[in-house]
C-alpha positions in Angstrom: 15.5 11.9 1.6 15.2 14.6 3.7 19.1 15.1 5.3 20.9 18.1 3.6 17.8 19.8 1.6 16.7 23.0 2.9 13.1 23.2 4.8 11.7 26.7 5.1 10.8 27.1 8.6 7.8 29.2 10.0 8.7 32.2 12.4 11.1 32.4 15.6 10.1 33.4 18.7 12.4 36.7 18.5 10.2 37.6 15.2 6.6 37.2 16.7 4.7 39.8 18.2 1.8 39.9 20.4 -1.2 41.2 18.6 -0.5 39.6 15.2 -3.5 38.0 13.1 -4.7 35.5 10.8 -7.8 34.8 8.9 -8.2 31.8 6.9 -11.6 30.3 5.8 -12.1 26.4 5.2 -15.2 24.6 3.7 -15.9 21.6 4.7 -16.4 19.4 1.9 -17.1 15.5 1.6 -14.0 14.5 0.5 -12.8 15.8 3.7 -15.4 14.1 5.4 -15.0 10.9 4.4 -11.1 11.0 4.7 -11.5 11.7 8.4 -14.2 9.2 9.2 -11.9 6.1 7.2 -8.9 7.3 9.2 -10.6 7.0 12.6 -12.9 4.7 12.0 -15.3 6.4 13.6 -19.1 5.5 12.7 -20.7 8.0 15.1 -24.1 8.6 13.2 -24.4 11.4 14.8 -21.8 12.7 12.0 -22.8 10.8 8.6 -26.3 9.3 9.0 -29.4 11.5 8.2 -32.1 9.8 9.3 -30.4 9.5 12.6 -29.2 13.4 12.7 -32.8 13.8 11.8 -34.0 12.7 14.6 -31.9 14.7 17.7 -31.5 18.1 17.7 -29.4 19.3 15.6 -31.4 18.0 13.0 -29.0 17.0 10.3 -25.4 15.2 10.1 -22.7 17.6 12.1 -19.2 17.7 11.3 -16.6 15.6 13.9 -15.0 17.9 16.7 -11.8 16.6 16.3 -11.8 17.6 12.6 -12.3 21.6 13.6 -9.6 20.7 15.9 -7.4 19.6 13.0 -8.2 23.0 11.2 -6.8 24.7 14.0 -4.0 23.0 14.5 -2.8 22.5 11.2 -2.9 26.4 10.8 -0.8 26.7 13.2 1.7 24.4 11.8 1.3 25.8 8.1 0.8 29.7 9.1 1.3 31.0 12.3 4.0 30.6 13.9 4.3 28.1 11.0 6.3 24.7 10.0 7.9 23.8 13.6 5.6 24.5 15.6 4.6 22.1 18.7 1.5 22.7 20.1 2.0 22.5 24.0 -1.4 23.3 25.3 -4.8 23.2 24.0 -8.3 24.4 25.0 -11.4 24.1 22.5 -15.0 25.1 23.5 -17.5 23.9 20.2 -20.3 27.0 21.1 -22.3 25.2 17.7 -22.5 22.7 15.7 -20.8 23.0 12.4 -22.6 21.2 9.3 -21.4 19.4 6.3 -20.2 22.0 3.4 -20.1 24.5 6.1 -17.6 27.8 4.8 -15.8 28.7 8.0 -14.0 31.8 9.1 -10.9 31.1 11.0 -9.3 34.7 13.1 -6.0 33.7 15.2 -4.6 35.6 17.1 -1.1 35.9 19.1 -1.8 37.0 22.9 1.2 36.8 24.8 5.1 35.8 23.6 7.3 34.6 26.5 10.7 34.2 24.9 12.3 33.3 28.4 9.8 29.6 27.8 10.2 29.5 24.2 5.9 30.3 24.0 3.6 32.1 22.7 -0.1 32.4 23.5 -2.9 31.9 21.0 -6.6 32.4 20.7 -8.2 30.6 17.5 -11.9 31.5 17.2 -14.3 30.2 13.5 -17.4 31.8 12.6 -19.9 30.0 10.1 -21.1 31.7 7.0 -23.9 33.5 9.0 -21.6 35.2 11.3 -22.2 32.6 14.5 -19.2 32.0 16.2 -18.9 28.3 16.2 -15.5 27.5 17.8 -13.7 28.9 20.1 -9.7 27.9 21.4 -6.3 28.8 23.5 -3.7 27.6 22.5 0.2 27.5 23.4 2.0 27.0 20.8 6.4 26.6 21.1 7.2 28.5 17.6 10.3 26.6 15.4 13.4 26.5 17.1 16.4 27.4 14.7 17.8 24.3 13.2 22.0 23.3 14.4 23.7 22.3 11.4 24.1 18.8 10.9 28.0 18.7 10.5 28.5 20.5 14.2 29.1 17.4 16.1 29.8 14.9 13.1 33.9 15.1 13.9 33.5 15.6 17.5 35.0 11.6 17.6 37.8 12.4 14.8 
């Protein structure tokens, strides 16, 4: 149970700046793979059969769009602003395809805070391991709001 324990929540709007970075990098294993496609159920062949991927051209299996989407947004929920986060607005451009055990290089960046709407602007962009962007995202993101306590309105009817 959850009520009473202390979560650590990522940054307030009042402690963000515009200009501030974050680099991450993510391979993209099987494991990974496989838990996305069981999830979705999503048999595309496009994205796990090689004779298939063989055969268009991209030439081998590519990883699933919404899983680069997932990198993105997760980061923003684990990193910057961090756990709280609601992402309000999204806009992803895929400029390549990424490949299975592709190493990706993630670079976020905050591009505008607006503390009178409780938002900040984001760019997300991912490079693969030969320098080619592959990804490329806006985001607006509404950073963690500062929990009320729990008790303030528990004897309101006392």
């Amino acid at each position: 149970m959850l009520i009473g324990k202390k979560r650590k929540l990522g940054r307030k709007i009042n402690e963000i700046q515009a200009g501030e970075k974050l680099e991450m990098q993510e391979t993209i294993e099987d494991k990974d793979l496989l838990l996305y496609l069981g999830l979705t159920n999503d048999n595309n062949p496009l994205f796990i059969q090689h004779d298939y991927a063989t055969l268009t051209p991209f030439k081998k299996p590519i990883v699933p769009q919404i899983m680069l989407m997932g990198m993105v947004t997760s980061a923003v929920s684990k990193y910057l602003p961090g756990p709280g986060s609601s992402i309000t607005q999204s806009n992803f451009h895929f400029v390549k395809p990424v490949y299975h055990y592709s190493k990706l290089t993630f670079l976020f960046e905050i591009t505008e805070v607006d503390r009178d709407n409780h938002l900040v602007a984001m760019k997300a962009a991912a490079k693969n391991e030969e320098g080619a962007e592959v990804l490329y995202a806006e985001l607006q993101v509404c950073p963690p709001y500062p929990p009320k306590p729990i008790t303030s309105n528990t004897m309101d009817n006392f």
